[in-house]
N, CA, C and O atoms as a printed pandas DataFrame, in Angstrom:
     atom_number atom_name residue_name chain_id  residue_number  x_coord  y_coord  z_coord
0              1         N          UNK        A               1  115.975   96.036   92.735
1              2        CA          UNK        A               1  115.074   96.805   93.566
2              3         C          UNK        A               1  114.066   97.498   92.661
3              4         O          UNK        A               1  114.568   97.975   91.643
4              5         N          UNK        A               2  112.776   97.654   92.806
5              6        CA          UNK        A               2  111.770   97.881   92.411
6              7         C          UNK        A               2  111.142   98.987   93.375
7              8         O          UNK        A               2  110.486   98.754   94.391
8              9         N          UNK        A               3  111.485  100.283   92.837
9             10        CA          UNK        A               3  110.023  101.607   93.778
10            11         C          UNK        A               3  108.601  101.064   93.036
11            12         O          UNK        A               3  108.221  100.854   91.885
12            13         N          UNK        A               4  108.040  100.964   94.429
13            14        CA          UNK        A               4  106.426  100.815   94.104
14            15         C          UNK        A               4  105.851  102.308   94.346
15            16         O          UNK        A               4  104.748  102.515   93.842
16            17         N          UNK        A               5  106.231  102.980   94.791
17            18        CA          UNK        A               5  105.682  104.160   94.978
18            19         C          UNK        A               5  105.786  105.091   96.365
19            20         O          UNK        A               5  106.367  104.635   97.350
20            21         N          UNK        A               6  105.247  106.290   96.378
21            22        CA          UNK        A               6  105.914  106.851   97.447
22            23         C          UNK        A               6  105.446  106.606   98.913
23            24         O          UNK        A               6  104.245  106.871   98.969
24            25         N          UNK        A               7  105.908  106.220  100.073
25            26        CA          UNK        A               7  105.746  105.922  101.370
26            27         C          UNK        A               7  105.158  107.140  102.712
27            28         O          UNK        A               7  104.409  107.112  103.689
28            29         N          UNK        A               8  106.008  108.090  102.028
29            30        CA          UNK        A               8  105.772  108.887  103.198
30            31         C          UNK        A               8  106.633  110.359  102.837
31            32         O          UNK        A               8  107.707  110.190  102.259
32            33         N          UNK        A               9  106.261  111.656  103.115
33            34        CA          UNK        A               9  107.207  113.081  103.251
34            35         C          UNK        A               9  106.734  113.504  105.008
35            36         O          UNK        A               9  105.752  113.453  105.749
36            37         N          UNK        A              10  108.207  113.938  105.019
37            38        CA          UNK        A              10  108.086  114.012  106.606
38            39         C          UNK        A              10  108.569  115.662  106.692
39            40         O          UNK        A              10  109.326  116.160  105.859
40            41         N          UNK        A              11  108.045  116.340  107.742
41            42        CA          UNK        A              11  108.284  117.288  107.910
42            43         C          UNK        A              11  108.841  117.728  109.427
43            44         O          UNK        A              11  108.644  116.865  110.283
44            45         N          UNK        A              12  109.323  118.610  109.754
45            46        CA          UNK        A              12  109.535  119.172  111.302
46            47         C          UNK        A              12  108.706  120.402  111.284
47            48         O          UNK        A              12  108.635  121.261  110.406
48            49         N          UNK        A              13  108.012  120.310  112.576
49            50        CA          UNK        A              13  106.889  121.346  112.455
50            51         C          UNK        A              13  107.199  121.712  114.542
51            52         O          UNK        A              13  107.565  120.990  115.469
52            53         N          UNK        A              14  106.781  123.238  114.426
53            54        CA          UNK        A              14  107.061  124.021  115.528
54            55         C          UNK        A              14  105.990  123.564  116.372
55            56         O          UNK        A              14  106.373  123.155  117.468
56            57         N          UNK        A              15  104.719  123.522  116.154
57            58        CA          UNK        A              15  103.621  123.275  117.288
58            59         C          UNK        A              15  102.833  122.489  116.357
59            60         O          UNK        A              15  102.063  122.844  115.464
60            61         N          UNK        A              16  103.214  121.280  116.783
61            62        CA          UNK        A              16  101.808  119.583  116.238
62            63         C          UNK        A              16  100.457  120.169  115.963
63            64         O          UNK        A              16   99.837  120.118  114.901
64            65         N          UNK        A              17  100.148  120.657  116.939
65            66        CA          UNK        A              17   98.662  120.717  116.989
66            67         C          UNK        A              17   97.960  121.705  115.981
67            68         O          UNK        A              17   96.934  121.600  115.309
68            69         N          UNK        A              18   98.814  122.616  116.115
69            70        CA          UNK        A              18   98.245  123.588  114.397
70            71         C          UNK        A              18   99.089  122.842  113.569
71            72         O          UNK        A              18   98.410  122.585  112.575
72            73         N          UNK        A              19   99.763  122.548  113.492
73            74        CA          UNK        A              19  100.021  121.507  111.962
74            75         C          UNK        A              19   98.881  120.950  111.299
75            76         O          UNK        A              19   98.470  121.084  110.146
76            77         N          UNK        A              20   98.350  120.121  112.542
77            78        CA          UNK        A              20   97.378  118.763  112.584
78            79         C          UNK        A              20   95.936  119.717  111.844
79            80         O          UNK        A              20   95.314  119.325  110.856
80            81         N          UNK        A              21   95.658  120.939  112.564
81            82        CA          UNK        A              21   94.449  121.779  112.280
82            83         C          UNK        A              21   95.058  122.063  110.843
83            84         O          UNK        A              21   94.070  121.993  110.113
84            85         N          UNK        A              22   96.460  122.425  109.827
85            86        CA          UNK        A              22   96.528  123.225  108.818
86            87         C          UNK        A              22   96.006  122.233  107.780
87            88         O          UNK        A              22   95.163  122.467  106.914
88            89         N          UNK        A              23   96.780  120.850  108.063
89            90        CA          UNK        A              23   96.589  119.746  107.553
90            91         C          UNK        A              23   94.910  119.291  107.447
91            92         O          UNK        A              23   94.239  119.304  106.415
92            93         N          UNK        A              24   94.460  118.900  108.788
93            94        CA          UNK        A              24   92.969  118.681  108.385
94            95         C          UNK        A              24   92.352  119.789  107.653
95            96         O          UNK        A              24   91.573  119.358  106.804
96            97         N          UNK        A              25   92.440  121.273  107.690
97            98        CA          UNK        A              25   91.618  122.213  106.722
98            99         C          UNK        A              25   91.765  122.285  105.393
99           100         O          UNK        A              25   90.904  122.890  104.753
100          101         N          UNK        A              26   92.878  121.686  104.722
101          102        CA          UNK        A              26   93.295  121.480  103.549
102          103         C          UNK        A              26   92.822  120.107  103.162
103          104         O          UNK        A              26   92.975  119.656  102.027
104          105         N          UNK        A              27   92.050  119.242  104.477
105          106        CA          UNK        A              27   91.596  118.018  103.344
106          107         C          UNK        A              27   92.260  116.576  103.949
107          108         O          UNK        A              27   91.708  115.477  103.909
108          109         N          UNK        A              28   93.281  116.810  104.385
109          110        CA          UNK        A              28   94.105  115.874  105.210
110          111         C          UNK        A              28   93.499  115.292  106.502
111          112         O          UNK        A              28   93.119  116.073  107.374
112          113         N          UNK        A              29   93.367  113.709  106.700
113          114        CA          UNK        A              29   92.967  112.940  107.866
114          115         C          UNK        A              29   93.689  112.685  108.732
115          116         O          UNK        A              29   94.849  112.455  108.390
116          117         N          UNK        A              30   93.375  112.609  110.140
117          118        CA          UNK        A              30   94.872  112.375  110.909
118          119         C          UNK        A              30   94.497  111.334  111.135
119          120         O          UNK        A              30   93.345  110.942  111.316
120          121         N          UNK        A              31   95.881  110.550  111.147
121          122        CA          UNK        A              31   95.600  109.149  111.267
122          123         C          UNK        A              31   96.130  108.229  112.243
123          124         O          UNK        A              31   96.014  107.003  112.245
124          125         N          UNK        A              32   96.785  109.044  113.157
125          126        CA          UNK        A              32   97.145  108.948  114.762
126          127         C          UNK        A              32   98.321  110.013  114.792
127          128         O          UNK        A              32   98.987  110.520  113.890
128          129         N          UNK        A              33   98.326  110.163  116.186
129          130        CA          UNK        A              33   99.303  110.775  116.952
130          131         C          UNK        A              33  100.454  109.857  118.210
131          132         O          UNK        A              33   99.860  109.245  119.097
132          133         N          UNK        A              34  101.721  109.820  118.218
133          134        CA          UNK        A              34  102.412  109.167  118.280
134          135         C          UNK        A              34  103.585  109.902  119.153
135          136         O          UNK        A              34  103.706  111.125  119.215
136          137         N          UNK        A              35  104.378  109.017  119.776
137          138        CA          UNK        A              35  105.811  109.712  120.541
138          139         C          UNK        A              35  106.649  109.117  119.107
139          140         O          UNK        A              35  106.140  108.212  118.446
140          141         N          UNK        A              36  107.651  109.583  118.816
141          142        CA          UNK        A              36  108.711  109.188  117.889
142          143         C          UNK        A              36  110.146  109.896  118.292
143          144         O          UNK        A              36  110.478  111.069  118.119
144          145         N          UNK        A              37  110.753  109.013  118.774
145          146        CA          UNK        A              37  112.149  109.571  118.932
146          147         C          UNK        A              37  112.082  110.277  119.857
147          148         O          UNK        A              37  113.100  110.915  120.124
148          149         N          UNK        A              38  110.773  110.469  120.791
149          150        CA          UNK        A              38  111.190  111.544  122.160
150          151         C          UNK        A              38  110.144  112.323  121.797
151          152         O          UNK        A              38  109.634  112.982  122.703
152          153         N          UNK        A              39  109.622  112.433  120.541
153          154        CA          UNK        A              39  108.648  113.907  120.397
154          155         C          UNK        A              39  107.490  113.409  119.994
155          156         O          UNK        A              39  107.080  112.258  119.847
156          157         N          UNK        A              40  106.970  114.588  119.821
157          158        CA          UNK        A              40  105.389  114.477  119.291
158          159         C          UNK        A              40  105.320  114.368  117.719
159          160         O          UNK        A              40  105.895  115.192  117.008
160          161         N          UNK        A              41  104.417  113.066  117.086
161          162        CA          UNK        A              41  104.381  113.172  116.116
162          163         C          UNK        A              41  103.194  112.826  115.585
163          164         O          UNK        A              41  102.388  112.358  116.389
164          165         N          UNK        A              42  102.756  112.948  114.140
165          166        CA          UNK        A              42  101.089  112.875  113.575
166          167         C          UNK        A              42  102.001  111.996  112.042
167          168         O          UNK        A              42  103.091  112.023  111.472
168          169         N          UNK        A              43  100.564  111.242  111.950
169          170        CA          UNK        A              43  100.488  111.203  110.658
170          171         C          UNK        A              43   99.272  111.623  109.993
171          172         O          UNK        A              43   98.210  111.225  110.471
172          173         N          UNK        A              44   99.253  112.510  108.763
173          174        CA          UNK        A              44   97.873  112.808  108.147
174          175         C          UNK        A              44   98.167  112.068  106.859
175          176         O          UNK        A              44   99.216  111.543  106.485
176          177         N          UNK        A              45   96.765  112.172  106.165
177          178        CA          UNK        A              45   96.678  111.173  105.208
178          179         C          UNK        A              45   95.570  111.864  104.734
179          180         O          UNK        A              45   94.643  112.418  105.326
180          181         N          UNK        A              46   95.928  111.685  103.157
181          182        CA          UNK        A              46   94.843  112.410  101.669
182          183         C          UNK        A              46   94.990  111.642  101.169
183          184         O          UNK        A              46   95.941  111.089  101.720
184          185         N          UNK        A              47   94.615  110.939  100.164
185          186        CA          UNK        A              47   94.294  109.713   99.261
186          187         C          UNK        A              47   95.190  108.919   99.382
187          188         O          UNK        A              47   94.864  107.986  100.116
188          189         N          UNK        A              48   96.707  108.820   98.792
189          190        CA          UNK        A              48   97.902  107.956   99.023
190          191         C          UNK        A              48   98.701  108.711   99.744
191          192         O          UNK        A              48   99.557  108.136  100.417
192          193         N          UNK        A              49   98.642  109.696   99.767
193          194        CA          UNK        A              49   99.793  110.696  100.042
194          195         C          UNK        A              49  100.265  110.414  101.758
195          196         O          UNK        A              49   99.281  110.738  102.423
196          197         N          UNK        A              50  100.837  110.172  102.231
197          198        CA          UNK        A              50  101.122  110.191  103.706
198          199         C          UNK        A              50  102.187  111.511  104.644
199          200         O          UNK        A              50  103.399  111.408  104.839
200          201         N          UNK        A              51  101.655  112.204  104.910
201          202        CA          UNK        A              51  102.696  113.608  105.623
202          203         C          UNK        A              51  103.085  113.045  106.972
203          204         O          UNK        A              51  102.162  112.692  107.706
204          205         N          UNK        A              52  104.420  112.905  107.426
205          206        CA          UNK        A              52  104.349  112.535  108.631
206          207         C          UNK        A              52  104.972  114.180  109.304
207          208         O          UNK        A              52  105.750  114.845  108.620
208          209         N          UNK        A              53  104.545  114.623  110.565
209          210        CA          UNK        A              53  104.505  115.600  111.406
210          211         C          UNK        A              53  105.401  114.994  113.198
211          212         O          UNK        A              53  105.041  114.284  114.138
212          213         N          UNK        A              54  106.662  115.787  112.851
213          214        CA          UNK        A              54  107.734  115.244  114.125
214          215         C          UNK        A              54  107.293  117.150  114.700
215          216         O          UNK        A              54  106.779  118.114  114.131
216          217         N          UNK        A              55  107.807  116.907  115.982
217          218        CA          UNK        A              55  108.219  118.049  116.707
218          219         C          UNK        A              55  109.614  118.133  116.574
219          220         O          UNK        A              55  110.449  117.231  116.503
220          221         N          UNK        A              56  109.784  119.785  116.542
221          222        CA          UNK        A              56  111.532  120.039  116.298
222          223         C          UNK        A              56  111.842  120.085  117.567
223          224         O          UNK        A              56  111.139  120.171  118.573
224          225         N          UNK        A              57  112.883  120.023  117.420
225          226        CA          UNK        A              57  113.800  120.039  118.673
226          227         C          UNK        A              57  114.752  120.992  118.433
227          228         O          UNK        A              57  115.120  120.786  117.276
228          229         N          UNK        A              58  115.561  122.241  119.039
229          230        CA          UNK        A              58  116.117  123.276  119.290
230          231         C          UNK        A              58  117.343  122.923  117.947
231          232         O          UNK        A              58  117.795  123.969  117.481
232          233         N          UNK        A              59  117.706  122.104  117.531
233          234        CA          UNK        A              59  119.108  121.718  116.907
234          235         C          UNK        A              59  118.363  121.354  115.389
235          236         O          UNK        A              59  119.106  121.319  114.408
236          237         N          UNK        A              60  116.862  121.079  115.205
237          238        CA          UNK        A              60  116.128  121.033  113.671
238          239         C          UNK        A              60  115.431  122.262  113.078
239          240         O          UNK        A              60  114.618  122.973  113.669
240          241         N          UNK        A              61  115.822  122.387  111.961
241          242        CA          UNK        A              61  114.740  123.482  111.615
242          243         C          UNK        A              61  113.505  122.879  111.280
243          244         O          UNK        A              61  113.268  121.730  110.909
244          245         N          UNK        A              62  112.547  124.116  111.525
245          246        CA          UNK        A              62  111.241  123.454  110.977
246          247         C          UNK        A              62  111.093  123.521  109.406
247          248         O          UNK        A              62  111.283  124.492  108.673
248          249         N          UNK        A              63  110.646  122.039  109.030
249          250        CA          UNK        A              63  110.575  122.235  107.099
250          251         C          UNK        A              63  110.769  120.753  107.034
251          252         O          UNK        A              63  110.696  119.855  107.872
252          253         N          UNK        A              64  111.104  120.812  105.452
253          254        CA          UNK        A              64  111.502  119.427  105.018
254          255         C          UNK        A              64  112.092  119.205  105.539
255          256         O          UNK        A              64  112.929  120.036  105.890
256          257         N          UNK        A              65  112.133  117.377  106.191
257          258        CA          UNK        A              65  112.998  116.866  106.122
258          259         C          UNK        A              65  113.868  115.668  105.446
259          260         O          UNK        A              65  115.060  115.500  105.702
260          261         N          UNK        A              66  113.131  114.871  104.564
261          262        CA          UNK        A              66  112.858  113.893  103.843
262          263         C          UNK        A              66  111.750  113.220  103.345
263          264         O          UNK        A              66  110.691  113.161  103.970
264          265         N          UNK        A              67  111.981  112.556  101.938
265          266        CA          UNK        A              67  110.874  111.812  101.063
266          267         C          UNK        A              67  110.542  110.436  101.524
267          268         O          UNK        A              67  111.465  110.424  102.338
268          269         N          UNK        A              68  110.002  109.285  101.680
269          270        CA          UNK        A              68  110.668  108.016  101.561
270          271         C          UNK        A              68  109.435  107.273  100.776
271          272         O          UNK        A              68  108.228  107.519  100.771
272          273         N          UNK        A              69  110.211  106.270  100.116
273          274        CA          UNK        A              69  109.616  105.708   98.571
274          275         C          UNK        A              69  109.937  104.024   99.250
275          276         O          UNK        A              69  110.887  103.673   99.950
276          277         N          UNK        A              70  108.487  103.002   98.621
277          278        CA          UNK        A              70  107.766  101.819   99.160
278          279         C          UNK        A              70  108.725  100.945   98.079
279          280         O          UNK        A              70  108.540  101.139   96.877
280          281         N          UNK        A              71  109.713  100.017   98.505
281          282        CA          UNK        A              71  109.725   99.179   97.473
282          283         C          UNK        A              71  109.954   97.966   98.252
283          284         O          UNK        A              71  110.105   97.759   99.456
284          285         N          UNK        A              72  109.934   97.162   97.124
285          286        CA          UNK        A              72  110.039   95.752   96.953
286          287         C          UNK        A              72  110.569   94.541   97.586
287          288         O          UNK        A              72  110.053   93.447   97.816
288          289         N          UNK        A              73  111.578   94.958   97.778
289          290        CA          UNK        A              73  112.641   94.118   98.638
290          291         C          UNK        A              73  113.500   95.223   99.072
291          292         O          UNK        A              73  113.985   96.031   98.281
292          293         N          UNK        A              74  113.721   95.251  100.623
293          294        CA          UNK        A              74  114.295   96.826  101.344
294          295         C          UNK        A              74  116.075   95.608  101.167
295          296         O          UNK        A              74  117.110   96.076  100.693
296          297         N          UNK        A              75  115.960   94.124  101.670
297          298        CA          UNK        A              75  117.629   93.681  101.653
298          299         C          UNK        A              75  118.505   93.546  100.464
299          300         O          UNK        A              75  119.721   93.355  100.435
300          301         N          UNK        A              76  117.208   93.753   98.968
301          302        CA          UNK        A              76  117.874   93.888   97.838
302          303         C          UNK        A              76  118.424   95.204   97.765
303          304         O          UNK        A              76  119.561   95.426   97.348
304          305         N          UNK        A              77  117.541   96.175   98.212
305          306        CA          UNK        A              77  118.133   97.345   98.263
306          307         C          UNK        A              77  119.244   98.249   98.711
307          308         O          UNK        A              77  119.727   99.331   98.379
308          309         N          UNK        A              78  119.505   96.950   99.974
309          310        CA          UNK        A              78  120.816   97.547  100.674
310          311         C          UNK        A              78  121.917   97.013   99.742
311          312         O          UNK        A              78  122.848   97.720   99.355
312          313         N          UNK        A              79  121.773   95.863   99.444
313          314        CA          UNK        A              79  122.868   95.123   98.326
314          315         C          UNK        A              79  123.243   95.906   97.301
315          316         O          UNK        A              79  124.428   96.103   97.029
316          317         N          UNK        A              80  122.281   96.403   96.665
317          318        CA          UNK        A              80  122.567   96.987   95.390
318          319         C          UNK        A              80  123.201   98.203   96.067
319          320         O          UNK        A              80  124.402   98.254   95.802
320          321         N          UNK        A              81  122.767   99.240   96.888
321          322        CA          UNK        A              81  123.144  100.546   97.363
322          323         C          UNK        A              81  124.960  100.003   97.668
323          324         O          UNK        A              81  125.803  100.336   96.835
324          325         N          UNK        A              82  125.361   99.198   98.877
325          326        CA          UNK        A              82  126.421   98.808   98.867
326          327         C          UNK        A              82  127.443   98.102   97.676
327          328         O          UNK        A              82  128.611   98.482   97.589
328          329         N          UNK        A              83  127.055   97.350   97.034
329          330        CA          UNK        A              83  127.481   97.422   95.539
330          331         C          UNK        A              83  127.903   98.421   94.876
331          332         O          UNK        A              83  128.982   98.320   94.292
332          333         N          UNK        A              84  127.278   99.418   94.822
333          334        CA          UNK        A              84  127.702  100.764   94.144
334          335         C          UNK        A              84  128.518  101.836   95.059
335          336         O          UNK        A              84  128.875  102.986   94.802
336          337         N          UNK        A              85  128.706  100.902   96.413
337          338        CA          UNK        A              85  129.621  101.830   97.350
338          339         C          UNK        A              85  128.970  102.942   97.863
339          340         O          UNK        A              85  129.587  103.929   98.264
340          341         N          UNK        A              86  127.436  102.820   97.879
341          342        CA          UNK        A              86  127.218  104.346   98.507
342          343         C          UNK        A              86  126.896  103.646   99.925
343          344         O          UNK        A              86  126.650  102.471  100.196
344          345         N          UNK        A              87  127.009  105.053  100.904
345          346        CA          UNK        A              87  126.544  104.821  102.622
346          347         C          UNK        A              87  125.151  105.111  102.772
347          348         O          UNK        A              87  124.561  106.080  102.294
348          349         N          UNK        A              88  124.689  104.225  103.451
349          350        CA          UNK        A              88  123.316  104.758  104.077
350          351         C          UNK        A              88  123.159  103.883  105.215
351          352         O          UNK        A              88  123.849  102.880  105.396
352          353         N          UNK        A              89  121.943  104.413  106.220
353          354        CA          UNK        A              89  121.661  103.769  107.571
354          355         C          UNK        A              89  121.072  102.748  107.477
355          356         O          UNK        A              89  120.036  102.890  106.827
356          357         N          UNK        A              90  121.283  101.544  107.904
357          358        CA          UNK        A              90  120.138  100.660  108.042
358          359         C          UNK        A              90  120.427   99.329  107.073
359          360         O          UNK        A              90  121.544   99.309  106.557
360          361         N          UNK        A              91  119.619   98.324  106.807
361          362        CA          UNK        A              91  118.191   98.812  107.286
362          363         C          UNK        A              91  118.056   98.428  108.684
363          364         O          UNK        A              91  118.614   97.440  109.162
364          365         N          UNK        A              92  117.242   99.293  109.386
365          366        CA          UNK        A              92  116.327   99.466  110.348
366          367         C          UNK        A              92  115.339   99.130  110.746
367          368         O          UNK        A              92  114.812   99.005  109.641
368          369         N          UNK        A              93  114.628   98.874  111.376
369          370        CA          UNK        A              93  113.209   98.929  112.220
370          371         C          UNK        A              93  112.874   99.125  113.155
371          372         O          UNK        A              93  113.222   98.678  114.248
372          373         N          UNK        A              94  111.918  100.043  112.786
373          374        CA          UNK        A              94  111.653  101.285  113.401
374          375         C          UNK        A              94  110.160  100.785  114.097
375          376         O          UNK        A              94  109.224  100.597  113.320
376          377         N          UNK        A              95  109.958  100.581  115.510
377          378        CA          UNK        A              95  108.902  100.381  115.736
378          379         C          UNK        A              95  107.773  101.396  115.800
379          380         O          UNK        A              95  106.635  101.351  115.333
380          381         N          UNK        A              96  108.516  102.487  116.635
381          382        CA          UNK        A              96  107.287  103.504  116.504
382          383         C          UNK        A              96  106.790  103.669  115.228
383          384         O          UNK        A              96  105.561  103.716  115.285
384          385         N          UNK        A              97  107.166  103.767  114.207
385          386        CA          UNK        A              97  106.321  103.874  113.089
386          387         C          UNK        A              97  106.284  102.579  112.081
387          388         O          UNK        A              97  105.865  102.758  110.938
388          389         N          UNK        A              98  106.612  101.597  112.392
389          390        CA          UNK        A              98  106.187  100.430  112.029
390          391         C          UNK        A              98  106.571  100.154  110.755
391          392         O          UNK        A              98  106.134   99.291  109.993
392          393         N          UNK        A              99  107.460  100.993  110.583
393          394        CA          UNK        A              99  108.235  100.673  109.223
394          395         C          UNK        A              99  109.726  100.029  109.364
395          396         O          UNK        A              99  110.328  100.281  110.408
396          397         N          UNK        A             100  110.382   99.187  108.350
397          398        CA          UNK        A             100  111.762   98.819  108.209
398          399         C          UNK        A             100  111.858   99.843  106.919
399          400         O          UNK        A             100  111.049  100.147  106.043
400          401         N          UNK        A             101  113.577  100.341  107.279
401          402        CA          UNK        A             101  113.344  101.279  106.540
402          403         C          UNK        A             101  115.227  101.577  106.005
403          404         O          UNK        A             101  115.909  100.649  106.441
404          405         N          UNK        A             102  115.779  102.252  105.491
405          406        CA          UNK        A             102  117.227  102.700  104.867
406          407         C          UNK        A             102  117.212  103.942  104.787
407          408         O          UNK        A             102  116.291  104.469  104.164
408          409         N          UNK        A             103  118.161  104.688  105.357
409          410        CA          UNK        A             103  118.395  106.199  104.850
410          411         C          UNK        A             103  119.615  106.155  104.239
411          412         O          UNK        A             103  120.495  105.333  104.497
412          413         N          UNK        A             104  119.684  107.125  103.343
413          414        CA          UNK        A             104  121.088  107.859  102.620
414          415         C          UNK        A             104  120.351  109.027  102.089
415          416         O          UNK        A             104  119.130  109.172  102.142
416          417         N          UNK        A             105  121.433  110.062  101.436
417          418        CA          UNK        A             105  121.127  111.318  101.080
418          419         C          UNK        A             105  121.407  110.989   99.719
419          420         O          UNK        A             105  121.993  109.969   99.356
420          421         N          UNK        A             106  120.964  111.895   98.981
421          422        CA          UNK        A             106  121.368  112.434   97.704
422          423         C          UNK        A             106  122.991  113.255   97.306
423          424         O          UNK        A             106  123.758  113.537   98.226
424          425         N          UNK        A             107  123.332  113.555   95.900
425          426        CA          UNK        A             107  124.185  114.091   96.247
426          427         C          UNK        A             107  124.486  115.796   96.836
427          428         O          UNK        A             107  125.516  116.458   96.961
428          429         N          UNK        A             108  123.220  116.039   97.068
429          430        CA          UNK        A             108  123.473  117.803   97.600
430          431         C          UNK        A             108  122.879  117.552   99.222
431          432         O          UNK        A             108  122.321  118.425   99.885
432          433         N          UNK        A             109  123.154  116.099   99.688
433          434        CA          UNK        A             109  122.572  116.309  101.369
434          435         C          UNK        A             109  121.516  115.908  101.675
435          436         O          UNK        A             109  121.339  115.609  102.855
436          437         N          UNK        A             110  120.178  115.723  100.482
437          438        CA          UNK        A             110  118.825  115.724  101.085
438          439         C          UNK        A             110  118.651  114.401  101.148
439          440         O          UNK        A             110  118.802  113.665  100.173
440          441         N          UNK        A             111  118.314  114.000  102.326
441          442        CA          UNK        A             111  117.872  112.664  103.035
442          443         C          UNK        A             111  116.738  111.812  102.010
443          444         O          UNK        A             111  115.624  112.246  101.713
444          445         N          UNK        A             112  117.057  111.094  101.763
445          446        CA          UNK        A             112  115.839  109.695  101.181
446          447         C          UNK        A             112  115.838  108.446  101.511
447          448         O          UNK        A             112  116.793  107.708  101.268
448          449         N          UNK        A             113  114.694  108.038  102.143
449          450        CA          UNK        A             113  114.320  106.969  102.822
450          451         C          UNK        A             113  114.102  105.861  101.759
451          452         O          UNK        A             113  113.429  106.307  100.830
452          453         N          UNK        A             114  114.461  104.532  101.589
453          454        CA          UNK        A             114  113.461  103.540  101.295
454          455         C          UNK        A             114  112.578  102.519  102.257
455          456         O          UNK        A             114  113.168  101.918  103.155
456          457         N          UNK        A             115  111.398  102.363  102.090
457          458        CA          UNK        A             115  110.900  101.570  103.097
458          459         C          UNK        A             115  110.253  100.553  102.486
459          460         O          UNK        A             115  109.585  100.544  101.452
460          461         N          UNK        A             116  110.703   99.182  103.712
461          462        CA          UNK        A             116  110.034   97.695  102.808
462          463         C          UNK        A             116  109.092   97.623  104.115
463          464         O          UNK        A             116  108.999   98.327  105.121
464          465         N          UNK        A             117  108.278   96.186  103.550
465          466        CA          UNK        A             117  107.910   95.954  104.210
466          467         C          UNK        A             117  108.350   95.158  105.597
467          468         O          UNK        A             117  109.544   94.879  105.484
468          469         N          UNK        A             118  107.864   94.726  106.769
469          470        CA          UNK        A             118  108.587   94.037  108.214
470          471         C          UNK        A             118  108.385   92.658  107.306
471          472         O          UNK        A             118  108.732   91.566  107.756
């Protein structure tokens, strides 16, 4: 498995729409708005960088919620991850956001995505 680089940081945010305004005043493009999983979501976009923007729901805090990093081959990736015995979701595909994708955490909890291409 090969990281090409980073895919996406996703956040949970209380009200989209000033997100979307904090984001565009700092420089950030929105680059649609979307249902995901039931909620409201944005993506903005600054040079490579991609922020994706979910609505929380009563049971998320608002903040980080995960990184996710572009590589190479997402079914080499599950191989190798299972090889070494670790758990993660997937892979997946995810239509609303048009990614195939793997979750597992780190070892203190924090969620990291890899995403290949469909």
């Amino acid at each position: 498995m090969e990281i090409k680089g980073f895919d996406h940081i996703h956040f949970f945010v209380t009200d989209i729409n000033k997100a979307i305004e904090f984001y565009q005043g700092i420089g950030f493009e929105l680059v649609r708005k979307f249902i995901h999983g039931g909620r409201e979501s944005a993506q903005m976009k600054v040079g490579e960088i991609i922020v994706d923007l979910n609505l929380t729901k009563a049971a998320d805090n608002p903040g980080y919620s995960h990184f996710s990093l572009k590589v190479d081959d997402l079914d080499e990736a599950a191989n190798s991850l299972r090889e070494r015995g670790w758990y993660f979701d997937g892979p997946l595909d995810v239509a609303e956001t048009r990614r195939r994708i793997i979750t597992l955490r780190d070892p203190n909890g924090f969620l990291v995505q890899l995403v290949g291409s469909r």
